[in-house]
Short mmCIF file of the C-alpha atoms (twelve columns), coordinates in Angstrom:
data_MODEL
# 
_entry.id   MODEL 
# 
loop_
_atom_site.group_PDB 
_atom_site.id 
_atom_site.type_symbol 
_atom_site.label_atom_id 
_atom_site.label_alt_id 
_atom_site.label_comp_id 
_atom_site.label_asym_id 
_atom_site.label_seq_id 
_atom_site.Cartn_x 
_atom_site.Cartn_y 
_atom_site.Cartn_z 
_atom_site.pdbx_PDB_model_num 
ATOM 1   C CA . UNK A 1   26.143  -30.926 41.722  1 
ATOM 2   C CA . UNK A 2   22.701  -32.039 42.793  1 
ATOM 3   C CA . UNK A 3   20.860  -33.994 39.886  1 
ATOM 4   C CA . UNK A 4   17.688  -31.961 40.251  1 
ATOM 5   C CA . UNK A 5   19.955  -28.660 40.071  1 
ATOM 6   C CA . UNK A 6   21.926  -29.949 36.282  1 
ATOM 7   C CA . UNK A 7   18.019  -30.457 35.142  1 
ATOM 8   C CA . UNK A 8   16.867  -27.135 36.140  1 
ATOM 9   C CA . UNK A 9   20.411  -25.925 34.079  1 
ATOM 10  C CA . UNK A 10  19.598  -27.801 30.779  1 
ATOM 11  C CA . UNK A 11  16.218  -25.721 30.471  1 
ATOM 12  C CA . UNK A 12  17.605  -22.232 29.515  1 
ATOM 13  C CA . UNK A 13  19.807  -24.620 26.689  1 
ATOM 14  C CA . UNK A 14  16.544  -26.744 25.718  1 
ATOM 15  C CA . UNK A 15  14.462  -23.529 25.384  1 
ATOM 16  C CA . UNK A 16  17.376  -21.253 23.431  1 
ATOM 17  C CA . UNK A 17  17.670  -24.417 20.813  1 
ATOM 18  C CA . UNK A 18  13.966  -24.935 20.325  1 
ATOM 19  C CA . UNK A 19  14.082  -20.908 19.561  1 
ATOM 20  C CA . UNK A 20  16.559  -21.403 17.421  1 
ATOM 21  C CA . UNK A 21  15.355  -24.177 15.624  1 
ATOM 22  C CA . UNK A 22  12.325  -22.253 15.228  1 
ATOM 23  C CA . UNK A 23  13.940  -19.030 13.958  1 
ATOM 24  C CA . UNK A 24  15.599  -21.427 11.811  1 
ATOM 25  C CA . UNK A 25  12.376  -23.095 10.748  1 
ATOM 26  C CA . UNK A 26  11.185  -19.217 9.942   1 
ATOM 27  C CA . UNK A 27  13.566  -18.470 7.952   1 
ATOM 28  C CA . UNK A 28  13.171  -21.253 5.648   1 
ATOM 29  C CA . UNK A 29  9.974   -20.975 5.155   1 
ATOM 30  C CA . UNK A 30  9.988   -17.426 4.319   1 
ATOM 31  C CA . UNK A 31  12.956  -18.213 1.726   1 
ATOM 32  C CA . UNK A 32  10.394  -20.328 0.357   1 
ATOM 33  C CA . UNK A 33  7.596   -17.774 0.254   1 
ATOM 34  C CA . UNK A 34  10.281  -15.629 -0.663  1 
ATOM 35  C CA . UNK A 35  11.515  -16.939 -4.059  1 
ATOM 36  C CA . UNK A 36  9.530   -14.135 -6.074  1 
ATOM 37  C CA . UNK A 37  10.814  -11.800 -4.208  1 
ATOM 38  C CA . UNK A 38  12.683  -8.673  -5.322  1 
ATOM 39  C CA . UNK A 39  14.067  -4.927  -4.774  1 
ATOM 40  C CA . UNK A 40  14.148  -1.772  -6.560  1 
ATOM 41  C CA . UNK A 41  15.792  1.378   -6.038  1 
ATOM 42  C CA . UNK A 42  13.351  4.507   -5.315  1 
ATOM 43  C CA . UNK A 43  13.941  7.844   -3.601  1 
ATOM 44  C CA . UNK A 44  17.529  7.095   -2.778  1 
ATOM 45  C CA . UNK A 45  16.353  3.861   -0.818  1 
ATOM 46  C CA . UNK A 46  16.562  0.358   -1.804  1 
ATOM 47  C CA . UNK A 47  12.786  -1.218  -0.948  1 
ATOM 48  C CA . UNK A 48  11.886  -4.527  -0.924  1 
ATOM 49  C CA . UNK A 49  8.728   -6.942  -2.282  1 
ATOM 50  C CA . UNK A 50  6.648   -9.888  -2.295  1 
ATOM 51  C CA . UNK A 51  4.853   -11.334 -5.286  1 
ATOM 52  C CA . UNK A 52  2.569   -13.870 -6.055  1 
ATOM 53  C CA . UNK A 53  1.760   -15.239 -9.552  1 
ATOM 54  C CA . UNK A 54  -0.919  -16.905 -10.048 1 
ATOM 55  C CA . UNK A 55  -0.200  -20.681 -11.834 1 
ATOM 56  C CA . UNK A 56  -2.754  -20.052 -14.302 1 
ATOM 57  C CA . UNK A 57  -1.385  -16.415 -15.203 1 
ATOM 58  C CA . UNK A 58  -1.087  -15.914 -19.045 1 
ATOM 59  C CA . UNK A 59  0.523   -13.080 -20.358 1 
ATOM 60  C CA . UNK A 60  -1.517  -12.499 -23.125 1 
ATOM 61  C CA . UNK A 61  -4.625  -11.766 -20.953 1 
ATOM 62  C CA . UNK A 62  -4.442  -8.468  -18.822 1 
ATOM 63  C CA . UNK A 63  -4.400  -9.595  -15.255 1 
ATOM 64  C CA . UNK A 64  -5.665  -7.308  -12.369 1 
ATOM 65  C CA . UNK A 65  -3.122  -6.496  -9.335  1 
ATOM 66  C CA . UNK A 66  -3.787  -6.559  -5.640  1 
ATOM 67  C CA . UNK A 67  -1.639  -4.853  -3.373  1 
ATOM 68  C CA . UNK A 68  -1.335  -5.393  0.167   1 
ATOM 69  C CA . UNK A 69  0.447   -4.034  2.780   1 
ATOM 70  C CA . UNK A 70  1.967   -4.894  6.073   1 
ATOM 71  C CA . UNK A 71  1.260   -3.136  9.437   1 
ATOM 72  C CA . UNK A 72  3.435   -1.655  11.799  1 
ATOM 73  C CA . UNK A 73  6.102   -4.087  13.150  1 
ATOM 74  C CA . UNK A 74  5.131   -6.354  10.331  1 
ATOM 75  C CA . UNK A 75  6.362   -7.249  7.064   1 
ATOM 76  C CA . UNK A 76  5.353   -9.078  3.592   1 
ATOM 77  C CA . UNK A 77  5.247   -12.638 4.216   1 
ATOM 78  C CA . UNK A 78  3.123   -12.406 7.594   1 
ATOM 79  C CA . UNK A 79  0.773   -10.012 5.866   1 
ATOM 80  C CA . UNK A 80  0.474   -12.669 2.856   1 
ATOM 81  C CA . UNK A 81  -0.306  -15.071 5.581   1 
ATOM 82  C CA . UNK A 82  -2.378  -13.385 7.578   1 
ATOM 83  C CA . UNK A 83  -4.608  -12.227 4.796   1 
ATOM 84  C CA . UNK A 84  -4.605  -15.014 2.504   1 
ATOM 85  C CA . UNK A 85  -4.765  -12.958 -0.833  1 
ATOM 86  C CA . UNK A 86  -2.440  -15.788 -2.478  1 
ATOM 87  C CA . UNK A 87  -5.636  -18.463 -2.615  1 
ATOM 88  C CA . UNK A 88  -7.813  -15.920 -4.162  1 
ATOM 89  C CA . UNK A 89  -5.684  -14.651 -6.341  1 
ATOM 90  C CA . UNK A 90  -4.897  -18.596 -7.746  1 
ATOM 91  C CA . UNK A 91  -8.617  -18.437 -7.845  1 
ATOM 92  C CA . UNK A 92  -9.469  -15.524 -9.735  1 
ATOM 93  C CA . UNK A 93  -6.419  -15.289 -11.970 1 
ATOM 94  C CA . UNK A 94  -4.717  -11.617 -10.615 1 
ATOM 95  C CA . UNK A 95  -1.365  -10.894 -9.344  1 
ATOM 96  C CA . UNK A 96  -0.813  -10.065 -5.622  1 
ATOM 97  C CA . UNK A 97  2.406   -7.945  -4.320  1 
ATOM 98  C CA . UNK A 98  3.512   -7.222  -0.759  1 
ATOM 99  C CA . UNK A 99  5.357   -4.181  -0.446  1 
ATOM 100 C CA . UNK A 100 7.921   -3.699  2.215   1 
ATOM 101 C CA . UNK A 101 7.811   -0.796  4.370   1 
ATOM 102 C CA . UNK A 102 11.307  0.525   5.993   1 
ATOM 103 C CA . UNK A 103 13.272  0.741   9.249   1 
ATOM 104 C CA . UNK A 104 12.868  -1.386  12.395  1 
ATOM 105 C CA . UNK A 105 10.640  -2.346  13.416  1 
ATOM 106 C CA . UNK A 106 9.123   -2.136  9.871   1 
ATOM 107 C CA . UNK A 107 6.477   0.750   9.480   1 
ATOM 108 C CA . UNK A 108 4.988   3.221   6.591   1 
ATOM 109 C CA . UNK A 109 4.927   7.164   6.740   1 
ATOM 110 C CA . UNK A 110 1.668   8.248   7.019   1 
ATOM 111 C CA . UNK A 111 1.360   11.638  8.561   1 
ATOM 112 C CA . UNK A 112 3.293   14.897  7.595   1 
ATOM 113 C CA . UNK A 113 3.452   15.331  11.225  1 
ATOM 114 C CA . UNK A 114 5.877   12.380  11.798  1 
ATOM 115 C CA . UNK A 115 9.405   11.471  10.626  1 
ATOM 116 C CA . UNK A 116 9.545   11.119  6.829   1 
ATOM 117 C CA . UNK A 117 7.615   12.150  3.880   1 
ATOM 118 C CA . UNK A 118 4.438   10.161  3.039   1 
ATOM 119 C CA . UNK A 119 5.600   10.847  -0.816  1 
ATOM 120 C CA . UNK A 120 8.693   8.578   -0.065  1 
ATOM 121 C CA . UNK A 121 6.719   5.415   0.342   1 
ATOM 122 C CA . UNK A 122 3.713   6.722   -2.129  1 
ATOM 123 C CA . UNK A 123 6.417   7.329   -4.664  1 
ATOM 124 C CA . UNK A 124 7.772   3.237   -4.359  1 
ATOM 125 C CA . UNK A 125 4.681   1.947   -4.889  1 
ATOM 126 C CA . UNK A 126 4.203   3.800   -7.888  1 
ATOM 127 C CA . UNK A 127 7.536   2.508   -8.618  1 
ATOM 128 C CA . UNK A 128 6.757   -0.797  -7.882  1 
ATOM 129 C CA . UNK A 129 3.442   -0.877  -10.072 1 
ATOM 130 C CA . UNK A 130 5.835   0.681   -13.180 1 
ATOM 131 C CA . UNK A 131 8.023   -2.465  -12.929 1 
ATOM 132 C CA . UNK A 132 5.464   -5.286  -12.502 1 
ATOM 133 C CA . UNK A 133 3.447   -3.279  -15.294 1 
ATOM 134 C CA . UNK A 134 7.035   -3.742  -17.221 1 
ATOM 135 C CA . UNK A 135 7.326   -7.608  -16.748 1 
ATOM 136 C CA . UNK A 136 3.702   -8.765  -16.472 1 
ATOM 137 C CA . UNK A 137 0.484   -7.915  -18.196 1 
ATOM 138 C CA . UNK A 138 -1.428  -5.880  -15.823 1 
ATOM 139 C CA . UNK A 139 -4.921  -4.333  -16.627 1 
ATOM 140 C CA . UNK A 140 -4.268  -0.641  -15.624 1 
ATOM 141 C CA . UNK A 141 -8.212  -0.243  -14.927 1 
ATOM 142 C CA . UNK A 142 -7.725  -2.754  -12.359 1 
ATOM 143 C CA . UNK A 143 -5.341  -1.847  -9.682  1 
ATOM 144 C CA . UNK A 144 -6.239  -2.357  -5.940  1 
ATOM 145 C CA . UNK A 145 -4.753  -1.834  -2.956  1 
ATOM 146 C CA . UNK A 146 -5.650  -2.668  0.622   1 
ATOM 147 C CA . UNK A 147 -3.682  -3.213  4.261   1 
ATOM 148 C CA . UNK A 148 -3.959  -3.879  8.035   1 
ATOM 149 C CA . UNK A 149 -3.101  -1.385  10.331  1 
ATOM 150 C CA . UNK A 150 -0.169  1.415   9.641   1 
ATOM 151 C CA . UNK A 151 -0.941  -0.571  5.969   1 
ATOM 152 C CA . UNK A 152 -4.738  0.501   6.169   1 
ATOM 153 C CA . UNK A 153 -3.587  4.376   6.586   1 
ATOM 154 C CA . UNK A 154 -0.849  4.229   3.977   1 
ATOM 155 C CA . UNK A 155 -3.798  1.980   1.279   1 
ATOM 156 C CA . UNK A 156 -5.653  5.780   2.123   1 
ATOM 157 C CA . UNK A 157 -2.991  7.838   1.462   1 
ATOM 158 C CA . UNK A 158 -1.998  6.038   -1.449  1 
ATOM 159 C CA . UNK A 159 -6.064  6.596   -2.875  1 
ATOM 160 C CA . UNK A 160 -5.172  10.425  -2.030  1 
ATOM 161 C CA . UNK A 161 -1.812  10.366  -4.323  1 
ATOM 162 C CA . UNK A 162 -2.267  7.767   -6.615  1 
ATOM 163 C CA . UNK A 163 -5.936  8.270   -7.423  1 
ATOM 164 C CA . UNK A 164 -5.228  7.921   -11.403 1 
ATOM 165 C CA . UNK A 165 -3.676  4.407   -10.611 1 
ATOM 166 C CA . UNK A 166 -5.442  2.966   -7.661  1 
ATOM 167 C CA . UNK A 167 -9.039  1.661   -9.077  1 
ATOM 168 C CA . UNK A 168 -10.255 1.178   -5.360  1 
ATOM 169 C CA . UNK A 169 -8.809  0.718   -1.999  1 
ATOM 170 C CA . UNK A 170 -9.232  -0.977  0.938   1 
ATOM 171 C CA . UNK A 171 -8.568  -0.940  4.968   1 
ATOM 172 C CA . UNK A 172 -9.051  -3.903  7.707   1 
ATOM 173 C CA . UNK A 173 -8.153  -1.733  11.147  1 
ATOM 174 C CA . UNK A 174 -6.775  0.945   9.681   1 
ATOM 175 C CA . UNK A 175 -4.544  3.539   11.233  1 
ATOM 176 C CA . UNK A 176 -5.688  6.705   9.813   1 
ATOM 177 C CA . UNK A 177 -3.657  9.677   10.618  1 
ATOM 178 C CA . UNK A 178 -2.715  11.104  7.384   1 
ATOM 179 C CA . UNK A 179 -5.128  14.304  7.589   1 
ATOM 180 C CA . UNK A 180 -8.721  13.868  5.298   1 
ATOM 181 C CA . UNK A 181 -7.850  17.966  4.669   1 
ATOM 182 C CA . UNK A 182 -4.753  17.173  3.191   1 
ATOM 183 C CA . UNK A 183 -5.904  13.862  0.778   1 
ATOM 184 C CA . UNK A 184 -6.995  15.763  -2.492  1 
ATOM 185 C CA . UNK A 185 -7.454  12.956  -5.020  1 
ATOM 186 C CA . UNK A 186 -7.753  13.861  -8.895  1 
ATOM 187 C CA . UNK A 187 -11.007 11.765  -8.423  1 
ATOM 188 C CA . UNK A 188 -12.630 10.322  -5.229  1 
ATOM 189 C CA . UNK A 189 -11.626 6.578   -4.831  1 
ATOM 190 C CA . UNK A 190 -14.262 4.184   -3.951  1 
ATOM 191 C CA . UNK A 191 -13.314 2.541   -0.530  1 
ATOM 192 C CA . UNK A 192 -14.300 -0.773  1.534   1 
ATOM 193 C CA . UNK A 193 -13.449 -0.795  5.167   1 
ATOM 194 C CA . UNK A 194 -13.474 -2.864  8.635   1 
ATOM 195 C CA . UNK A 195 -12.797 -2.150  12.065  1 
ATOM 196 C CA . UNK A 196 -13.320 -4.212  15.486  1 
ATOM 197 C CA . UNK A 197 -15.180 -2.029  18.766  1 
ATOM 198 C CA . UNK A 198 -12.644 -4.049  20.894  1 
ATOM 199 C CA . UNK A 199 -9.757  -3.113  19.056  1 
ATOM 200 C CA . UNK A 200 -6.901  -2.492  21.282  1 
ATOM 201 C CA . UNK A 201 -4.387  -0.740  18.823  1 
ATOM 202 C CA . UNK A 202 -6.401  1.536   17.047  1 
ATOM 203 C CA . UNK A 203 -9.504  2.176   18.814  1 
ATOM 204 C CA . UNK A 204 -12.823 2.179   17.444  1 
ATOM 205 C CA . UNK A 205 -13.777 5.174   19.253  1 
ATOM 206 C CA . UNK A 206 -10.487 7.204   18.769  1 
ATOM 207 C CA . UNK A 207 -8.072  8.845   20.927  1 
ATOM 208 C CA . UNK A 208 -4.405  6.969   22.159  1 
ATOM 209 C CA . UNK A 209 -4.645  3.071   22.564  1 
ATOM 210 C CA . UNK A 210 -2.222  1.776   25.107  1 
ATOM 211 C CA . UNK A 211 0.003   0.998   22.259  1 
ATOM 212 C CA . UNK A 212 0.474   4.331   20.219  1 
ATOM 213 C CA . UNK A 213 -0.028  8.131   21.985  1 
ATOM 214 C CA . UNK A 214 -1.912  9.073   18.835  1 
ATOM 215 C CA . UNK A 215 -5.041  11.113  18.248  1 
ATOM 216 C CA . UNK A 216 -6.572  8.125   16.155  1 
ATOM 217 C CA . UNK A 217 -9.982  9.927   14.608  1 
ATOM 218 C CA . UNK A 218 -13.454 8.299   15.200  1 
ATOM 219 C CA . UNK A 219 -13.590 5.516   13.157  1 
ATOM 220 C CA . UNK A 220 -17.622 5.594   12.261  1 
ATOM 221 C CA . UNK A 221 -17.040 9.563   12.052  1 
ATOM 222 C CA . UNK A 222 -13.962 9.157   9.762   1 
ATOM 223 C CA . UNK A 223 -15.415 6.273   7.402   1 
ATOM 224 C CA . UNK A 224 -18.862 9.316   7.420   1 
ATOM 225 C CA . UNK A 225 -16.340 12.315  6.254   1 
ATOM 226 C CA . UNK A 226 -14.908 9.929   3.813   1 
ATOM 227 C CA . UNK A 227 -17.805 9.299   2.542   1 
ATOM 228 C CA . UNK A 228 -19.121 12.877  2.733   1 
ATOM 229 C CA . UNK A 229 -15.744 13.314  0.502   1 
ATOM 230 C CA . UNK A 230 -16.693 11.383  -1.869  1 
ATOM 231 C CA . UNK A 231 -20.260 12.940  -2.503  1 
ATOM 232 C CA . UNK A 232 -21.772 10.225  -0.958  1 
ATOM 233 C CA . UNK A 233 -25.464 10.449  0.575   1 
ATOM 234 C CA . UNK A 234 -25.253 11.355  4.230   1 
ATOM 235 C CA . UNK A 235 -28.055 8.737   4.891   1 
ATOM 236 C CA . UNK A 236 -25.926 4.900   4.063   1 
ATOM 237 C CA . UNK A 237 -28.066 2.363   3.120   1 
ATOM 238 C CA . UNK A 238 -27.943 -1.210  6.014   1 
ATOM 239 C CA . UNK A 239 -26.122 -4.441  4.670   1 
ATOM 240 C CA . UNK A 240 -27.406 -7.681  6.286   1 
ATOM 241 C CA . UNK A 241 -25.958 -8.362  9.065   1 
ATOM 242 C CA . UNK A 242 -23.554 -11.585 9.216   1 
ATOM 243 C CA . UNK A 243 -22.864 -12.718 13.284  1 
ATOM 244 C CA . UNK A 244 -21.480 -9.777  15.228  1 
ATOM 245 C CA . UNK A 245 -20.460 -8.269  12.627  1 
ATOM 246 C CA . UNK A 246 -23.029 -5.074  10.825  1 
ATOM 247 C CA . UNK A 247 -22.295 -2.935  7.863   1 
ATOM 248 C CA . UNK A 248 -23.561 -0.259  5.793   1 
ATOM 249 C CA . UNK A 249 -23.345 1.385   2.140   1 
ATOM 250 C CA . UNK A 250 -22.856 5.191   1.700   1 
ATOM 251 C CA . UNK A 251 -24.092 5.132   -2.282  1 
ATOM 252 C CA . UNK A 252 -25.144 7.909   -5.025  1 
ATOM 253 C CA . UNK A 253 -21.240 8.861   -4.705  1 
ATOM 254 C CA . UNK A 254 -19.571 11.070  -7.563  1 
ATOM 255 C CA . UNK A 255 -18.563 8.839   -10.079 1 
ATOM 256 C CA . UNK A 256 -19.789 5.460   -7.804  1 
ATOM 257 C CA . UNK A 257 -17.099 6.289   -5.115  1 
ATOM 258 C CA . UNK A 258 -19.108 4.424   -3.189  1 
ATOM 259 C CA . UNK A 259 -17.775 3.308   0.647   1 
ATOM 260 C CA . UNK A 260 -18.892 0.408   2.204   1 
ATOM 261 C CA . UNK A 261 -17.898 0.116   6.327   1 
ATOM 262 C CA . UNK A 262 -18.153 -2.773  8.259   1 
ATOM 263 C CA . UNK A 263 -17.926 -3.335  12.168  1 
ATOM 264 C CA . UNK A 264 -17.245 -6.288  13.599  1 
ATOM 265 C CA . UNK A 265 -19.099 -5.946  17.686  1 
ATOM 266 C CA . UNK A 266 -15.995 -7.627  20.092  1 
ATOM 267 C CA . UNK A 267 -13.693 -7.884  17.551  1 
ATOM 268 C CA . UNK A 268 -10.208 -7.140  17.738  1 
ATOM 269 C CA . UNK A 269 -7.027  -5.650  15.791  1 
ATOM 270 C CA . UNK A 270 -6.933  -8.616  13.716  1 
ATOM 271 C CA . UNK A 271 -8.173  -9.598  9.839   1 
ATOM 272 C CA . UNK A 272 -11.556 -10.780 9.776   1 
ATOM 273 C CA . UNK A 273 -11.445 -14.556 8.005   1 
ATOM 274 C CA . UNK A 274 -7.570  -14.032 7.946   1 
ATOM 275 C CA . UNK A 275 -4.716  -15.986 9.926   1 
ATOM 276 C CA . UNK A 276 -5.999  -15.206 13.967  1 
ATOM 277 C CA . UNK A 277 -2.949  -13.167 15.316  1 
ATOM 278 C CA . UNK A 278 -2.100  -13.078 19.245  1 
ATOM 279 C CA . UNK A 279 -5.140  -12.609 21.478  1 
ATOM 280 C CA . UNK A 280 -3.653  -11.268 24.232  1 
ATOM 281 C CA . UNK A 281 -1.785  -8.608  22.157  1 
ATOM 282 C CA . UNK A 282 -4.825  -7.853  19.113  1 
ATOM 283 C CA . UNK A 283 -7.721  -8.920  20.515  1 
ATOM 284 C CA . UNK A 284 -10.096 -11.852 18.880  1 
ATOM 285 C CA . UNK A 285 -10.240 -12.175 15.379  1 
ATOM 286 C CA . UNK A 286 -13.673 -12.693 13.834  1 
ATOM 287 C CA . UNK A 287 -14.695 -15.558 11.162  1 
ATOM 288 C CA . UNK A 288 -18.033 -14.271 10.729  1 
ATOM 289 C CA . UNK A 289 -17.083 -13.010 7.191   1 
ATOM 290 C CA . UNK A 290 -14.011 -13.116 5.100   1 
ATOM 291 C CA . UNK A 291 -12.279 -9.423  4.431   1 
ATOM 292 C CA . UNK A 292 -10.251 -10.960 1.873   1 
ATOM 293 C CA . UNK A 293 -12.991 -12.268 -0.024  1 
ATOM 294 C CA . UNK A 294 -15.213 -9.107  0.093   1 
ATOM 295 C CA . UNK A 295 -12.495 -6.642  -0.472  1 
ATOM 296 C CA . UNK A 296 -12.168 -8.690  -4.223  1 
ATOM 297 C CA . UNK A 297 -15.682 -8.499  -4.501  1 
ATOM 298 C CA . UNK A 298 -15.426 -4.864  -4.038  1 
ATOM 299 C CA . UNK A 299 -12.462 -4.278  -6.089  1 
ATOM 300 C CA . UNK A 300 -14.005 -6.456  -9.369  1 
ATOM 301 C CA . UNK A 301 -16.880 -3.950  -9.071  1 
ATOM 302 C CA . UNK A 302 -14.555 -0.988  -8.736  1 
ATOM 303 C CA . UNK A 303 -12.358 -1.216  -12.188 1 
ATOM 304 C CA . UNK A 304 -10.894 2.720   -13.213 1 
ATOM 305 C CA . UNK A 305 -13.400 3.897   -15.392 1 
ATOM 306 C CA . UNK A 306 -11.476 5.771   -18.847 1 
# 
């Protein structure tokens, strides 16, 4: 065999062990990200979770609890990287959980039109806040949730169901099929939002992506009938603007439901300030602000009022 023909062999091998080695590499690290990790039984299903504790948590102070959840096709650990709730959190003193969603690739049911209830997942992470509620000192007036993607629509459907839990949600791209008609909260949930104009997934504008054959709703028109919802003033008040990215304030809510929407001009399917995720598959990710940061600014002015 020609010597230029046994290199061109030991490729496929070189490239399979480097993706093995990575895998490998993966794997540890998650184990490692993984060691507060934990299950619970709920609606016949055994569902899975991330959690972060903060090093300066102290039981005898009620701490406030951030959830965040995955998108389609993802799962916790990537969506604790990607949003990088864990330095805030170590910061501020809260707890932050990652919920797992179910099947393969990993997704959340959000739409009574599709396969499986929404109440399925919405009753696990009602679960999930009984048991962290049951082993850490939570502040009920302070729980938040938030998510990218297939996450973003189930963070809404959980402020439909949960609305005497959930303080506040929020929604970075947010996949938002679960019918407004059909959310009919015991109160209206304040709400803080972001979506890219170049967003490949879920489109800014609506309509199927190349992606998903789903009637995704007009984003600005969506974030306007939320707001409408929540007895907001049709007329939203400008935020300064910070790079490409614009935003305004629907106020004089019912009970300061306020929503707050911003759009980042070029930007992609991605977490604005967050881990940048493939740019040929999401589209560019914009550091002009920091979602992470400005969702907790939201949420500390957001508590549950009594």
């Amino acid at each position: 065999m020609k010597p230029w023909l046994k290199w061109l062999l030991r490729i496929p091998l070189f490239l399979l062990g480097l993706a093995a080695g990575l895998v490998l590499l993966a794997l540890l690290a998650y184990r490692i990200m993984d060691r507060r990790s934990g299950t619970l039984e709920s609606s016949g299903e055994k569902r899975a979770y991330l959690l972060h504790v903060p090093d300066g948590y102290d039981p005898s102070i009620p701490a406030p609890l951030v959830i965040s959840i995955h998108g389609f096709a993802e799962w916790p650990a990537h969506q604790m990287q990607i949003s990088r709730w864990n330095d805030l959190a170590d910061e501020y003193g809260f707890l932050v959980v990652y919920p797992s969603g179910t099947d393969f690739p990993k997704r959340w049911r959000t739409t009574r039109f599709g396969p499986g209830d929404p109440l399925i997942d919405v009753a696990f992470i009602s679960a999930l806040i009984d048991r962290l509620a049951a082993e850490y000192t939570l502040d009920p007036a302070r729980i938040y949730v938030n998510g990218l993607s297939n996450g973003g629509g189930m963070s809404f459907v959980l402020s439909c169901e949960l609305s005497d839990r959930i303080a506040a949600f929020g929604a970075v791209a947010g996949a938002y099929v679960y019918p407004l008609e059909a959310c009919n909260p015991a109160r209206p949930v304040p709400a803080i939002l972001f979506h890219g104009t170049a967003d490949p997934i879920v489109p800014y504008m609506g309509g199927p992506s190349h992606s998903f054959d789903i009637p995704f709703p007009v984003i600005p028109e969506w974030v306007a009938a939320l707001a409408d919802r929540n007895g907001c003033g049709r007329e939203p008040d400008e935020l300064p603007a910070a790079g490409a990215v614009s935003a305004v304030r629907f106020t004089g809510c019912r009970d300061d439901a306020e929503v707050v929407f911003y759009s980042i001009a070029g930007g992609g399917h991605t977490w604005p300030g967050g881990e940048p995720l493939p740019e040929f598959i999401t589209g560019p990710t914009s550091m002009d602000i920091d979602a992470t940061r400005l969702m907790w600014a939201f949420f500390e002015d957001h508590p549950l009022e009594p």
